[in-house]
C-alpha positions as CSV (number, residue, x, y, z in Angstrom):
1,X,168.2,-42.2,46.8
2,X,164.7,-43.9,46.2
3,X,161.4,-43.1,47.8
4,X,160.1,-46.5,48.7
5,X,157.0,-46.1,51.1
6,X,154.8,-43.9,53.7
7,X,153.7,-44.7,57.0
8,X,150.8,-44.1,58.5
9,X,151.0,-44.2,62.3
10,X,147.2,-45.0,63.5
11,X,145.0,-46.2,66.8
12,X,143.8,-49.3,64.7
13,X,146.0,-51.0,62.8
14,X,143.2,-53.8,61.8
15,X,140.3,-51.4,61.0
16,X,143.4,-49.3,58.6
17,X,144.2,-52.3,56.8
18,X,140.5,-53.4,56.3
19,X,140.3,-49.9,54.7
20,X,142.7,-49.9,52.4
21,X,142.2,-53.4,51.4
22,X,138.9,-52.8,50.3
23,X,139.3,-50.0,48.6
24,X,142.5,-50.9,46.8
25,X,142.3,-54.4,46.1
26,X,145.6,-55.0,47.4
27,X,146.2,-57.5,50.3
28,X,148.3,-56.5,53.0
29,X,151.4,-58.0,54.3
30,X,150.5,-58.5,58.1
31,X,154.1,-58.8,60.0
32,X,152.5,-57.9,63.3
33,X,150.1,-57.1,64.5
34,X,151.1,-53.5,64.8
35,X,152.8,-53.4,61.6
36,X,151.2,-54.1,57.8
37,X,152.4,-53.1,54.5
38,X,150.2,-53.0,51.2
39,X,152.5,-53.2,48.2
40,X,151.8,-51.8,44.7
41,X,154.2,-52.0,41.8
42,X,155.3,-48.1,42.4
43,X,155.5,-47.6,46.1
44,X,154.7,-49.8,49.4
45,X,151.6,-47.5,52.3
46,X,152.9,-49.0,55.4
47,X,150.4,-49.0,58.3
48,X,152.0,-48.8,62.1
49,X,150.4,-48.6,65.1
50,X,151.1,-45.9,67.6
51,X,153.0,-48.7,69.7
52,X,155.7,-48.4,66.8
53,X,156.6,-45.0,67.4
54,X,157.9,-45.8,70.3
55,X,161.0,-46.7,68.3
56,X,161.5,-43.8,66.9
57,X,160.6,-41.2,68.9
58,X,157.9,-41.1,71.3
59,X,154.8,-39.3,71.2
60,X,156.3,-37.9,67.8
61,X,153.4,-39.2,65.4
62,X,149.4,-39.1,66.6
63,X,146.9,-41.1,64.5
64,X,144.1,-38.8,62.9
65,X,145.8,-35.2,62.9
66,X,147.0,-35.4,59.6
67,X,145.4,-32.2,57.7
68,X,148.4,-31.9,54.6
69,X,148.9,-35.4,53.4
70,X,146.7,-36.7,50.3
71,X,147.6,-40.5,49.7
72,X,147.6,-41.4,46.2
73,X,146.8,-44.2,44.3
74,X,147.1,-44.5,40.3
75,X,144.4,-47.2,39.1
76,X,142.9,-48.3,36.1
77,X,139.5,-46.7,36.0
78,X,138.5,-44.2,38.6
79,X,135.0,-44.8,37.6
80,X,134.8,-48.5,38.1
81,X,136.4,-47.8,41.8
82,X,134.1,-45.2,42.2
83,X,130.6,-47.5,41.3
84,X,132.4,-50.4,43.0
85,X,133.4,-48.5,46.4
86,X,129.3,-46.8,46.3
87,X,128.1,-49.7,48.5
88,X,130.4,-49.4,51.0
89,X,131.3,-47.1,54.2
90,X,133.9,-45.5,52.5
91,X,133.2,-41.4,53.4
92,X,133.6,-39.8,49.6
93,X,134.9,-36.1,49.8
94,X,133.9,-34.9,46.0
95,X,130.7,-36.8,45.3
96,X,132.0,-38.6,41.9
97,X,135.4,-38.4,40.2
98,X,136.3,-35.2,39.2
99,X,138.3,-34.5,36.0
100,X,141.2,-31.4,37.4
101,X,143.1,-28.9,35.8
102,X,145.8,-31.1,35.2
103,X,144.2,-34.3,33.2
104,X,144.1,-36.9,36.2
105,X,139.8,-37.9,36.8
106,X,140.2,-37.8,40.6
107,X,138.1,-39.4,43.4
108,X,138.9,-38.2,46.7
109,X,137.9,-40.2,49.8
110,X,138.5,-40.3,53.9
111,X,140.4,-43.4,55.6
112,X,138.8,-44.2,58.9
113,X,141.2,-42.4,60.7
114,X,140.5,-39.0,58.7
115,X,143.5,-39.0,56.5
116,X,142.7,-38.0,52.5
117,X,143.3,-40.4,50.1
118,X,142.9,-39.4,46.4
119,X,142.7,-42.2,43.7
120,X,143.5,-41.3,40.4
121,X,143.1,-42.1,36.5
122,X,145.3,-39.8,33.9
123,X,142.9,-39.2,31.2
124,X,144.7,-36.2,28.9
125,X,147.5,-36.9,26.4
126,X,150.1,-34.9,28.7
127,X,148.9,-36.9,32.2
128,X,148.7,-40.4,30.4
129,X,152.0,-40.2,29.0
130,X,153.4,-38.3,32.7
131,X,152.7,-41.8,34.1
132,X,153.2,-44.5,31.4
133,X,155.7,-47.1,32.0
């Protein structure tokens, strides 16, 4: 077994993807209009509009009422992102990166639809080599 993706089931597909685009840097596959995947070389955040769940199992997903999910992106500097996301509308959670217990400098932010998403930089011995490749 292999954990390839997550999905996350929202009211506006468009405004999602816009999101995550800008804050990742990653361009997103568009397939349909209620369907987009962004793709990094460790895992693929698949974006599906509330019309999608429909095939699976209606009414079992609602956009925005996520409060136990943290999204997480490794990146290169957690800094840089930080200075570079500052002059956008991205709502920050801690008000800079945050160095925790565990060696990853953490910047936690909110996607439009309310969901956290925490992007990451290993910066101990123990955390860098958790996560080489």
């Amino acid at each position: 077994m292999d954990f390839v993706s997550i999905r996350v089931i929202t009211g506006d597909v468009a405004r999602l993807v816009a999101f995550y685009e800008t804050a990742t840097a990653v361009p997103a596959s568009r397939y349909t209009e209620d369907f987009a995947e962004l793709r990094t070389s460790r895992a693929t955040l698949a974006i599906g509009s509330t019309r999608t769940v429909a095939a699976f199992a209606p009414g079992a997903a609602r956009p925005g009422e996520n409060h136990s999910v943290i999204i997480e992106f490794l990146v290169d500097d957690v800094d840089e992102l930080y200075r570079r996301l500052a002059g956008t509308e991205i709502t920050v959670v801690n008000q800079e990166p945050t160095t925790m217990p565990w060696g990853n400098r953490s910047l936690l932010v909110r996607d439009p639809d309310g969901n956290l998403v925490n992007f990451f930089t290993p910066v101990t011995p123990d955390a860098v080599k958790k996560f080489a490749r």
